[in-house]
Predicted model as a PDB file, atoms N, CA, C, CB and O in Angstrom, pLDDT in the B-factor column:
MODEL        1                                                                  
ATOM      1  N   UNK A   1      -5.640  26.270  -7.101  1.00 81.00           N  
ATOM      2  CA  UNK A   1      -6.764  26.419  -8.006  1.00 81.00           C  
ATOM      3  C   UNK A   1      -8.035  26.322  -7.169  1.00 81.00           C  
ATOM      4  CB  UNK A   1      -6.737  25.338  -9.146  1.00 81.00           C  
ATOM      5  O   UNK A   1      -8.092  25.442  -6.310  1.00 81.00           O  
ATOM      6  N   UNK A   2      -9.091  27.182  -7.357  1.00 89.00           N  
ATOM      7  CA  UNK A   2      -9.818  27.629  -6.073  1.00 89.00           C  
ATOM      8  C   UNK A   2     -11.006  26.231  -7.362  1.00 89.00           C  
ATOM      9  CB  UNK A   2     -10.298  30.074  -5.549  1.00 89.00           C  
ATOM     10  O   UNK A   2     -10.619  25.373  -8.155  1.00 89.00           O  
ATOM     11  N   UNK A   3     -12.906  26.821  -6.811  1.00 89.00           N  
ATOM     12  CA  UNK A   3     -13.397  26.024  -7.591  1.00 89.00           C  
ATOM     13  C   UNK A   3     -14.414  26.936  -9.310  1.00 89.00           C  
ATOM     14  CB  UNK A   3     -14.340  25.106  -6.371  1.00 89.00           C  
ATOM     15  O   UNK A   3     -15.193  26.474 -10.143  1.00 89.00           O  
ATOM     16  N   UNK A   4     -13.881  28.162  -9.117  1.00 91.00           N  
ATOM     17  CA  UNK A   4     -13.873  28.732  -9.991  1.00 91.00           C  
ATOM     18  C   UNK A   4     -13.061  28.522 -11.341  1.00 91.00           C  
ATOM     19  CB  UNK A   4     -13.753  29.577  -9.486  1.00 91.00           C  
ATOM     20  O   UNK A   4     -13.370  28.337 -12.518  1.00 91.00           O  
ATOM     21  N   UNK A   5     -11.713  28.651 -10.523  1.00 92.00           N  
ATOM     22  CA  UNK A   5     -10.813  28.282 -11.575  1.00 92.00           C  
ATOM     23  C   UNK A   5     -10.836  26.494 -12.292  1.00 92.00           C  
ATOM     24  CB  UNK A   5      -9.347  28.649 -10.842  1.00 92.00           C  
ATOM     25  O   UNK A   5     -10.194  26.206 -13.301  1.00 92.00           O  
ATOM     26  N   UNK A   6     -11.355  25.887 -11.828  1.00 89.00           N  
ATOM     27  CA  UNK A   6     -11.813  24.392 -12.366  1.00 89.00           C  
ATOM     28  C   UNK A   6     -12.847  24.852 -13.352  1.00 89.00           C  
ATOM     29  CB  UNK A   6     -12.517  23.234 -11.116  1.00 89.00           C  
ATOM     30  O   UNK A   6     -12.578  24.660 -14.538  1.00 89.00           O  
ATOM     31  N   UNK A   7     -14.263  25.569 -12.978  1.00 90.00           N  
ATOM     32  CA  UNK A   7     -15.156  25.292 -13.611  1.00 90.00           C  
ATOM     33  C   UNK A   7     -14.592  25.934 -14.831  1.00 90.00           C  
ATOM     34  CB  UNK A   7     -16.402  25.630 -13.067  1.00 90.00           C  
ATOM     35  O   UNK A   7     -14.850  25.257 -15.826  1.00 90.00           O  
ATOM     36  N   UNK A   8     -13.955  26.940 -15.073  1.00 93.00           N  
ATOM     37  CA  UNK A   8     -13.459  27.294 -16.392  1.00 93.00           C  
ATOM     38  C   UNK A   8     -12.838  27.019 -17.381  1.00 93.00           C  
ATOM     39  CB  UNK A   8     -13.098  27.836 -16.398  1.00 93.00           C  
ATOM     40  O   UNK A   8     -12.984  27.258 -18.580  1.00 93.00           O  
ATOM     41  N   UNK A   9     -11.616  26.118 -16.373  1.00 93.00           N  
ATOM     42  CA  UNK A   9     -11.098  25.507 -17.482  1.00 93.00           C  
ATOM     43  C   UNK A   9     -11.237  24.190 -17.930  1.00 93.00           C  
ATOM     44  CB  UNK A   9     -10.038  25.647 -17.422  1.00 93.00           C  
ATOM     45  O   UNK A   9     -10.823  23.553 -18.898  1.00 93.00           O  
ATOM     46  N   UNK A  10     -12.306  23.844 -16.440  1.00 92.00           N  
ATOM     47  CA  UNK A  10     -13.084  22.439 -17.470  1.00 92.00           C  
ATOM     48  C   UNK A  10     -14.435  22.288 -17.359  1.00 92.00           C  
ATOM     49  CB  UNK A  10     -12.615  20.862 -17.077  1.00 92.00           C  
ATOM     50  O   UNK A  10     -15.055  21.574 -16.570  1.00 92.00           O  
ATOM     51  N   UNK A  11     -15.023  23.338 -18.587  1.00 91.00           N  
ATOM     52  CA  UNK A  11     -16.209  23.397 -18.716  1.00 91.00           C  
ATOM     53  C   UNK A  11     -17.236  22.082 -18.738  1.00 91.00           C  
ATOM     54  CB  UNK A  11     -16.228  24.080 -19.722  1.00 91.00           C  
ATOM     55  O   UNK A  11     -18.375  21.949 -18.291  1.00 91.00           O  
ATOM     56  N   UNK A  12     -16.585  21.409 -19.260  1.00 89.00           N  
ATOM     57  CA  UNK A  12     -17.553  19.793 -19.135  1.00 89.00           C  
ATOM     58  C   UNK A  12     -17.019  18.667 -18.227  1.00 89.00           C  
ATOM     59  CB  UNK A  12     -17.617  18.933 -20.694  1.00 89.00           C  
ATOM     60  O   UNK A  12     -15.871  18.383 -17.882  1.00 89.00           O  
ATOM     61  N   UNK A  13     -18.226  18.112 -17.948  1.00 83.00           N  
ATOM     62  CA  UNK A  13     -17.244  16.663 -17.586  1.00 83.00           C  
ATOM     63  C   UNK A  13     -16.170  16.046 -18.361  1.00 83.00           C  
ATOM     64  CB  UNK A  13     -18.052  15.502 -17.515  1.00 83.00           C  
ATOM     65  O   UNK A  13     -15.018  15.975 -17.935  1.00 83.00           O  
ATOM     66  N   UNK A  14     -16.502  15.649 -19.373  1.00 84.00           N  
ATOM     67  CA  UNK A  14     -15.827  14.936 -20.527  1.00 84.00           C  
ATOM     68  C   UNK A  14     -13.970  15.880 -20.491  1.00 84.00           C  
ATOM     69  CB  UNK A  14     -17.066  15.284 -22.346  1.00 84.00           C  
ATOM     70  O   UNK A  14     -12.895  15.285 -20.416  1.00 84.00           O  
ATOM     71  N   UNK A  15     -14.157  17.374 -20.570  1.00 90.00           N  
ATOM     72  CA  UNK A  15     -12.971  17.769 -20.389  1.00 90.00           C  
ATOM     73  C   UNK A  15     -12.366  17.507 -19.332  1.00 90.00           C  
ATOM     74  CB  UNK A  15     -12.894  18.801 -20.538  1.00 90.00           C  
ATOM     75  O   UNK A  15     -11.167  17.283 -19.495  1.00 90.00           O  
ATOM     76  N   UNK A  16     -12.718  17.454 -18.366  1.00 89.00           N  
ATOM     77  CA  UNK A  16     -12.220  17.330 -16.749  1.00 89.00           C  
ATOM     78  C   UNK A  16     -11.295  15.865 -16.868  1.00 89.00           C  
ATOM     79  CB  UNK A  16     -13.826  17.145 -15.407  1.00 89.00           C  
ATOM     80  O   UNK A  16     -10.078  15.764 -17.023  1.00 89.00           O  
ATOM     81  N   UNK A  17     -12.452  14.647 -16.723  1.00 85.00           N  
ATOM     82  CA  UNK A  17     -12.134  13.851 -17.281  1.00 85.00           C  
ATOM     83  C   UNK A  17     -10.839  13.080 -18.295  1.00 85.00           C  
ATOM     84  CB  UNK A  17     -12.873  14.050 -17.508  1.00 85.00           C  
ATOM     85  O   UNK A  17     -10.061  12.174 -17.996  1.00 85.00           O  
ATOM     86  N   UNK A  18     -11.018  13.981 -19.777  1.00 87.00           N  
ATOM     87  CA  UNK A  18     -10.049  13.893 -20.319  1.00 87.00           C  
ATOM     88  C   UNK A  18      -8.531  14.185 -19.922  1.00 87.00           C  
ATOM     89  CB  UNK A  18     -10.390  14.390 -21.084  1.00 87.00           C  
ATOM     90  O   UNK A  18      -7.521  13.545 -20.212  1.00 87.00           O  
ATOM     91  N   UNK A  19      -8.700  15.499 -19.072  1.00 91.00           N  
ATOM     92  CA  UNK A  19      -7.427  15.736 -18.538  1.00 91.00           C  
ATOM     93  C   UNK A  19      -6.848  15.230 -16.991  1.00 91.00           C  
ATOM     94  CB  UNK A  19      -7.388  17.111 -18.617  1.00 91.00           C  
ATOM     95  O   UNK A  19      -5.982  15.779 -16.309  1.00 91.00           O  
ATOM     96  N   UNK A  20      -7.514  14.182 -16.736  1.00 89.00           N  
ATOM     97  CA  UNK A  20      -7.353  13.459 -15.383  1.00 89.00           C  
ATOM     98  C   UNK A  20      -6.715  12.248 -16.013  1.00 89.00           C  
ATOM     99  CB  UNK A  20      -8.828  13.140 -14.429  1.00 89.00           C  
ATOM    100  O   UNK A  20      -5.811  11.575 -15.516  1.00 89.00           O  
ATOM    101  N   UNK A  21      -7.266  12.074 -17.095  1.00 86.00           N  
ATOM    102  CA  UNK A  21      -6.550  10.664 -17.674  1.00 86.00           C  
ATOM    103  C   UNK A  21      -5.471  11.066 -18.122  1.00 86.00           C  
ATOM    104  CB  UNK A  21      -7.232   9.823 -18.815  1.00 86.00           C  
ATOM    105  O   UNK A  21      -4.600  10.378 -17.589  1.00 86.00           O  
ATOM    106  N   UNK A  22      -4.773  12.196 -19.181  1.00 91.00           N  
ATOM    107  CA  UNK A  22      -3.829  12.781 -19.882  1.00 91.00           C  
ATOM    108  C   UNK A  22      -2.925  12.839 -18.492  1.00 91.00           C  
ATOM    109  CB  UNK A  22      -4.279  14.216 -20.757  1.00 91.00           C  
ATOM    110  O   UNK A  22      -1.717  12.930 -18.711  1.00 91.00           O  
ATOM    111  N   UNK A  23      -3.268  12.805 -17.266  1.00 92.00           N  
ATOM    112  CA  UNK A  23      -2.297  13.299 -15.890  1.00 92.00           C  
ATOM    113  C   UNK A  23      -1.903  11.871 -15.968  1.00 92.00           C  
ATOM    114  CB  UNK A  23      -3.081  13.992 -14.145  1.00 92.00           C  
ATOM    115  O   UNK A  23      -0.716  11.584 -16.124  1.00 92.00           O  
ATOM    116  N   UNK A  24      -2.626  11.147 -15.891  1.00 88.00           N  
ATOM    117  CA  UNK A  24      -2.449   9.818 -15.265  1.00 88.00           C  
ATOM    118  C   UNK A  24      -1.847   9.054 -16.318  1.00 88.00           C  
ATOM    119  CB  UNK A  24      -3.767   9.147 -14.727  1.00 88.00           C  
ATOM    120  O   UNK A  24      -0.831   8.438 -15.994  1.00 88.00           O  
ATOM    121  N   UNK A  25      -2.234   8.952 -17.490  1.00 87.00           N  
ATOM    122  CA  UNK A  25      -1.555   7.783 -18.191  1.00 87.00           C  
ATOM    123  C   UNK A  25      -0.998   8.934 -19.942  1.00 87.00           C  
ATOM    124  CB  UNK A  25      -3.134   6.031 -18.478  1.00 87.00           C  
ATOM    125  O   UNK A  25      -1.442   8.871 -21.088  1.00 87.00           O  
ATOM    126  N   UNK A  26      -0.135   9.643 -19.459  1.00 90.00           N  
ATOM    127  CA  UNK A  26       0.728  10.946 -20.654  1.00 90.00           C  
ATOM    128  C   UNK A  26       1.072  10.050 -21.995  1.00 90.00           C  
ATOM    129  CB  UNK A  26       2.676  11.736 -19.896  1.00 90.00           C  
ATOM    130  O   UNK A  26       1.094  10.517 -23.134  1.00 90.00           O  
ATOM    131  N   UNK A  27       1.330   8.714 -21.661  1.00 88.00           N  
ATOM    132  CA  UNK A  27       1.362   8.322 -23.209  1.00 88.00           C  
ATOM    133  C   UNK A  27       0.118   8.084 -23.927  1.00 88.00           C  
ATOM    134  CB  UNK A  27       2.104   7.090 -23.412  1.00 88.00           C  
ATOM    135  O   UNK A  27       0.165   7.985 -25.153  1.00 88.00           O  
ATOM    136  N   UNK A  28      -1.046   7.976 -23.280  1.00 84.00           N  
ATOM    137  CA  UNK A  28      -1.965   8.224 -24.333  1.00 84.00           C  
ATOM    138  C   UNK A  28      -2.793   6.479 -23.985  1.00 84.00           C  
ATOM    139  CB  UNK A  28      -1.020   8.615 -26.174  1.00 84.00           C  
ATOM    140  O   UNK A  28      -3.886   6.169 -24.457  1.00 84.00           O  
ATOM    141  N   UNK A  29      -1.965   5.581 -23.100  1.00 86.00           N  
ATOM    142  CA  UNK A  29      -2.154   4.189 -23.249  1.00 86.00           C  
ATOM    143  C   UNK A  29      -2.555   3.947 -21.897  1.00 86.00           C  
ATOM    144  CB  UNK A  29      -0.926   3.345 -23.766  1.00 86.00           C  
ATOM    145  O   UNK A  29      -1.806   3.812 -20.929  1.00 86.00           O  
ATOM    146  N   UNK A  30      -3.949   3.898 -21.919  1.00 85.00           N  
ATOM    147  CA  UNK A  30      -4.699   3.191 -20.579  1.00 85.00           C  
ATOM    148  C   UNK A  30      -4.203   1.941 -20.066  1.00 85.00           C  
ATOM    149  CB  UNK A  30      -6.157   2.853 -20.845  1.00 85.00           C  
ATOM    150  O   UNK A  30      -4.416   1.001 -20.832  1.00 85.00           O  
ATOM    151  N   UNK A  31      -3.600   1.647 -18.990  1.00 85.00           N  
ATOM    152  CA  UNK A  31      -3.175   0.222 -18.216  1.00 85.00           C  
ATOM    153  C   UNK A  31      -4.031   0.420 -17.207  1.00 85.00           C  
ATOM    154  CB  UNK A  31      -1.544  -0.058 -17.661  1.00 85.00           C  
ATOM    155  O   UNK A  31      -4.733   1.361 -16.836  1.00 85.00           O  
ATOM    156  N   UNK A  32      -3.734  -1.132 -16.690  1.00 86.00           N  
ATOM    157  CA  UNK A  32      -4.243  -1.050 -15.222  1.00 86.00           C  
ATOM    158  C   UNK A  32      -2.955  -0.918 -14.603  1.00 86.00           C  
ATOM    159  CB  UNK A  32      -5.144  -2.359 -14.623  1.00 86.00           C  
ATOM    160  O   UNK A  32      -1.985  -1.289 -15.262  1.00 86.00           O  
ATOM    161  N   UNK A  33      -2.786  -0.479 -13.512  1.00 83.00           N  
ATOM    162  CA  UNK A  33      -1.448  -0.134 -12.824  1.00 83.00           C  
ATOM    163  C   UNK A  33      -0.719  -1.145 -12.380  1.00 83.00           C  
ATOM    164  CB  UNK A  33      -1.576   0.663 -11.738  1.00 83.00           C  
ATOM    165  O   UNK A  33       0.495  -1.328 -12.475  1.00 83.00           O  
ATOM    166  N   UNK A  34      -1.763  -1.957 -11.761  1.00 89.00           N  
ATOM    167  CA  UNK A  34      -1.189  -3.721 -11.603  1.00 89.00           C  
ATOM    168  C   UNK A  34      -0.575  -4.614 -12.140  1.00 89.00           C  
ATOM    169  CB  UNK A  34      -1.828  -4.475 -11.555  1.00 89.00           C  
ATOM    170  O   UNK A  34       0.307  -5.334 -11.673  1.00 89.00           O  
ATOM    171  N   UNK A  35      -1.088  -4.590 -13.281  1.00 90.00           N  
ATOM    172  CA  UNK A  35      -0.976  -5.941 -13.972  1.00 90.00           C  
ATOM    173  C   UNK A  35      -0.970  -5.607 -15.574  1.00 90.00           C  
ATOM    174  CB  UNK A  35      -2.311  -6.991 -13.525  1.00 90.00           C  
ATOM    175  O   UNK A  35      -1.140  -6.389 -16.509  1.00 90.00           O  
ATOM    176  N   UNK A  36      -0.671  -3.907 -15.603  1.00 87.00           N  
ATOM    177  CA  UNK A  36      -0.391  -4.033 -17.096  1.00 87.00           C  
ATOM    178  C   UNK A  36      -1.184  -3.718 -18.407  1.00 87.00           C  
ATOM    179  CB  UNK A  36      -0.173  -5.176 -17.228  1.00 87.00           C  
ATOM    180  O   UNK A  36      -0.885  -2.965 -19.333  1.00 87.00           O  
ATOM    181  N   UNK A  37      -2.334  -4.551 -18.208  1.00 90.00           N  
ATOM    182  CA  UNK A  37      -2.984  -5.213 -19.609  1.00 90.00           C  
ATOM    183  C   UNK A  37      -3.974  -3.675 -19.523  1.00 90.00           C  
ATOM    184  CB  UNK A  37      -4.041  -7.261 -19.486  1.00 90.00           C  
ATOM    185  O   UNK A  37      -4.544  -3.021 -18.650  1.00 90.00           O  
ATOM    186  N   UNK A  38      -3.715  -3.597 -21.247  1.00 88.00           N  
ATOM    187  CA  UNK A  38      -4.489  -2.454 -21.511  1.00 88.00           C  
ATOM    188  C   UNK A  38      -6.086  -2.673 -22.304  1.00 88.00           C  
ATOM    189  CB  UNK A  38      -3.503  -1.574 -22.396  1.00 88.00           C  
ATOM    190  O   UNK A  38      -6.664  -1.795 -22.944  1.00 88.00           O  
ATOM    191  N   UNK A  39      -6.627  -4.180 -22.045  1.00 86.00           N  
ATOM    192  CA  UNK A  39      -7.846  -4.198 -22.341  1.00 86.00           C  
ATOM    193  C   UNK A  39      -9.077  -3.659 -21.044  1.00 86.00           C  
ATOM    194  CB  UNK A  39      -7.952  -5.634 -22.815  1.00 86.00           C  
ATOM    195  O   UNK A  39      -9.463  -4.252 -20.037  1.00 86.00           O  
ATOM    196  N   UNK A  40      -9.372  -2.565 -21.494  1.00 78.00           N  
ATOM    197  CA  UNK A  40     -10.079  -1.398 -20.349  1.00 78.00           C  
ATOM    198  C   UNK A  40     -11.853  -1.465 -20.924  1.00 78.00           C  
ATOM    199  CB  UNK A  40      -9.175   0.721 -20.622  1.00 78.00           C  
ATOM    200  O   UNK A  40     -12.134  -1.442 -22.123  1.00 78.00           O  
ATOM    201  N   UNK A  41     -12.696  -1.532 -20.033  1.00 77.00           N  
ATOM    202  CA  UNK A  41     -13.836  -1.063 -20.477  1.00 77.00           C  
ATOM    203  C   UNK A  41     -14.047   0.346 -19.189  1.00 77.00           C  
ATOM    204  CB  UNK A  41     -15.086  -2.469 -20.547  1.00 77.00           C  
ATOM    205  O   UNK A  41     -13.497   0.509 -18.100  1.00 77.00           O  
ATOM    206  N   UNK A  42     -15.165   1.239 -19.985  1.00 71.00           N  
ATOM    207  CA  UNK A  42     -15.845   1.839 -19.263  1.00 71.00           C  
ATOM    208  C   UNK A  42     -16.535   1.823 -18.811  1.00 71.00           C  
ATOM    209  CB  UNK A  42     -16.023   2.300 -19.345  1.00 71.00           C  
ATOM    210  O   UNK A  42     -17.375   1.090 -19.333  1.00 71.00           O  
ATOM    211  N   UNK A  43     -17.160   2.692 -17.071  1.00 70.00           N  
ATOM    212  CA  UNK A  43     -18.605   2.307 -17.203  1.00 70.00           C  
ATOM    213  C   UNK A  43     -19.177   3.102 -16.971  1.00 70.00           C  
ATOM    214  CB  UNK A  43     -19.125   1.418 -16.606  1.00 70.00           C  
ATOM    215  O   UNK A  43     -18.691   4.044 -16.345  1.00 70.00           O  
ATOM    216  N   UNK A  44     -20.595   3.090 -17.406  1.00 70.00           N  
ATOM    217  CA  UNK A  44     -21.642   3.815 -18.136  1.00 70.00           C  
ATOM    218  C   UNK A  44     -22.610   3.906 -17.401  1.00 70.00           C  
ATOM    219  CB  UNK A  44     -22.063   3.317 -19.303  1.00 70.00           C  
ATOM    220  O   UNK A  44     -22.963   3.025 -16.617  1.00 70.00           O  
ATOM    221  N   UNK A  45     -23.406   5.469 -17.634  1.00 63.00           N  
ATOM    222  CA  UNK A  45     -24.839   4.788 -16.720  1.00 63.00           C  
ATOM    223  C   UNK A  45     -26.002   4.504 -17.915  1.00 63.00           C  
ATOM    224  CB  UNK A  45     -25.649   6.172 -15.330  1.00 63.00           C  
ATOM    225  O   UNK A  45     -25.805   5.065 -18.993  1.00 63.00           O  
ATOM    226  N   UNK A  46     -27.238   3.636 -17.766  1.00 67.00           N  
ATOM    227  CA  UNK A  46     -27.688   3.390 -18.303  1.00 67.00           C  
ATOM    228  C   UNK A  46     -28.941   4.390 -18.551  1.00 67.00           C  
ATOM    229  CB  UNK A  46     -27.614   2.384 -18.032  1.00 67.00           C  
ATOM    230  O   UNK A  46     -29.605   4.296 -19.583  1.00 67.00           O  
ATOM    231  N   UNK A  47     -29.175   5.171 -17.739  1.00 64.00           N  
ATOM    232  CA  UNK A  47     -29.906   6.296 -17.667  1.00 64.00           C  
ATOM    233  C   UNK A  47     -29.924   7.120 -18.959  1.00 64.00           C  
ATOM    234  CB  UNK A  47     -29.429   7.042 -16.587  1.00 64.00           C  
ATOM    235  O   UNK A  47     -29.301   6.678 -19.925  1.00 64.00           O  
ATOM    236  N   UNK A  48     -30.720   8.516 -19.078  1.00 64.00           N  
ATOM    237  CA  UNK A  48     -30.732   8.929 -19.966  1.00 64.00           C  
ATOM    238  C   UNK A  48     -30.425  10.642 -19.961  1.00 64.00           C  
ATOM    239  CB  UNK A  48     -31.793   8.395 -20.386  1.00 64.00           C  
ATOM    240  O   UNK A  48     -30.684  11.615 -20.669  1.00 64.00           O  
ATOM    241  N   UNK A  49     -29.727  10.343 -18.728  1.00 63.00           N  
ATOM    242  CA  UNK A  49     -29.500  11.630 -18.049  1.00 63.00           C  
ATOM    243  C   UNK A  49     -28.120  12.404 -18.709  1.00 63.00           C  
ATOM    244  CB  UNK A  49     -29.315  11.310 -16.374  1.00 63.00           C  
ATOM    245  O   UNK A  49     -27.516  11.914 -19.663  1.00 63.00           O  
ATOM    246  N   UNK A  50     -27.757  13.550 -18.124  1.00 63.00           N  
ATOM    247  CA  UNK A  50     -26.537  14.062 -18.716  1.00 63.00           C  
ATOM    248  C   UNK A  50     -25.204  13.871 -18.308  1.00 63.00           C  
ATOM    249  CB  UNK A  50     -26.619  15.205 -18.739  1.00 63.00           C  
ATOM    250  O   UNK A  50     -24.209  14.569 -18.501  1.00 63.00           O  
ATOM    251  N   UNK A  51     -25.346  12.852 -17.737  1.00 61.00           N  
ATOM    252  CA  UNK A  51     -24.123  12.304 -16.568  1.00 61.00           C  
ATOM    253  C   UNK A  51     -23.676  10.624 -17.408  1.00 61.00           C  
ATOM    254  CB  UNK A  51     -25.082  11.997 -14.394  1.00 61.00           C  
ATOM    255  O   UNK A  51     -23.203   9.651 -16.819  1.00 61.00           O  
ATOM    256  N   UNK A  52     -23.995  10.714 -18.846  1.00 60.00           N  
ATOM    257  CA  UNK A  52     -23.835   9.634 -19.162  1.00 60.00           C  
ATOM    258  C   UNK A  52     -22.570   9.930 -19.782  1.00 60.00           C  
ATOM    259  CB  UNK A  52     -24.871   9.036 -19.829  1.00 60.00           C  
ATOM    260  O   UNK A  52     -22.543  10.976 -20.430  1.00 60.00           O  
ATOM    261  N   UNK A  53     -21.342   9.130 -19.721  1.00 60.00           N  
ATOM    262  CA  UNK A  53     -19.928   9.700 -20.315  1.00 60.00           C  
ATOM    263  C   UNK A  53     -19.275   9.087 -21.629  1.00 60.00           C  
ATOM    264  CB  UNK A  53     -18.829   9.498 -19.221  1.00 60.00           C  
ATOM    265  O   UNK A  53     -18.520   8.147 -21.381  1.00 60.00           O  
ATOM    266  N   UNK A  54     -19.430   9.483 -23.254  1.00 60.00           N  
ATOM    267  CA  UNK A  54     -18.911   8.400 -24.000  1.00 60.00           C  
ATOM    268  C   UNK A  54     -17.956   7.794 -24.093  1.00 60.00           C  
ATOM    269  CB  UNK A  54     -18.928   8.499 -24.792  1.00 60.00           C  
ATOM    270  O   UNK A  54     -17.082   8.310 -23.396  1.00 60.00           O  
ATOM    271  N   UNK A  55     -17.491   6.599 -24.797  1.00 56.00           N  
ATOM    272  CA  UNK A  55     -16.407   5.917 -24.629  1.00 56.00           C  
ATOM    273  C   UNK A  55     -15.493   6.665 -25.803  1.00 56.00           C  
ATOM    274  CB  UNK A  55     -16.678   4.294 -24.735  1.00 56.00           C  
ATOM    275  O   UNK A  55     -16.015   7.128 -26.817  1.00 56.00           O  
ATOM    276  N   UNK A  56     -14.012   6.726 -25.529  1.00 55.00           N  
ATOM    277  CA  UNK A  56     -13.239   7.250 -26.115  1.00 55.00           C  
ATOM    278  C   UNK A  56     -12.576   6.447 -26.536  1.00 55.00           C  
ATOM    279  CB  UNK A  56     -12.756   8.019 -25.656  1.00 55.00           C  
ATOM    280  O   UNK A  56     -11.507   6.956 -26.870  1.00 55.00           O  
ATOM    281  N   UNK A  57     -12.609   5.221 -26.758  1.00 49.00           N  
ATOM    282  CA  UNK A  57     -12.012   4.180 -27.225  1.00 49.00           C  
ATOM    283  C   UNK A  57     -12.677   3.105 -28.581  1.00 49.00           C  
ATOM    284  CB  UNK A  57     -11.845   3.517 -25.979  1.00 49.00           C  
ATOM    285  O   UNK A  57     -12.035   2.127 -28.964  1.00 49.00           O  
TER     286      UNK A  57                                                      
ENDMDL                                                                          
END                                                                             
């Protein structure tokens, strides 16, 4: 997949994103890899820019 073929099929961050997590954790259930526990925060920038990412949780 060259970087054409990215920008298309993940037009946003948020999609990109979404499907990096769907790779990583297919049941749908955020862990930490360590230790298990699925109480997760995100983090955020505080800015007001377009690079700010919402929480899906």
């Amino acid at each position: 997949m060259n970087l054409i073929d990215v920008t298309k099929q993940f037009p946003t961050d948020e999609e990109c994103l979404g499907y990096i997590e769907k790779m990583r954790w297919p049941d749908g259930v955020v862990r930490c890899p360590i230790c298990g526990v699925d109480k997760i925060s995100r983090i955020t920038r505080k800015g007001t820019s377009k690079n700010v990412r919402q929480s899906i949780f």
